[in-house]
C-alpha positions, 0 to 999 in steps of 0.5 A: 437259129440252128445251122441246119436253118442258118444252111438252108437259108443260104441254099434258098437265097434269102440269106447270101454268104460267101462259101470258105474251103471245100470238103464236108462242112463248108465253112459260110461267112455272111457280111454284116450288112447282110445279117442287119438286113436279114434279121430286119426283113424277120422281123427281129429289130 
């Protein structure tokens, strides 16, 4: 999965991150619980 995808995700909410620093490029952190819940409801394990 690319940035853009992984970004677009966050911005619909399917994916919840937390937003590090300001400027350009935020910087997203995603819990694990989080990325073991979203790869489940994709189908991927």
């Amino acid at each position: 999965m690319s940035q853009t995808f992984i970004r677009s995700e966050i911005r619909s909410g399917e994916l919840r991150a937390v937003a590090l620093g300001r400027g350009k490029k935020r910087v997203f952190r995603i819990r694990f619980r989080e990325a073991q819940r979203y790869v489940r409801q994709l189908g991927f394990i």
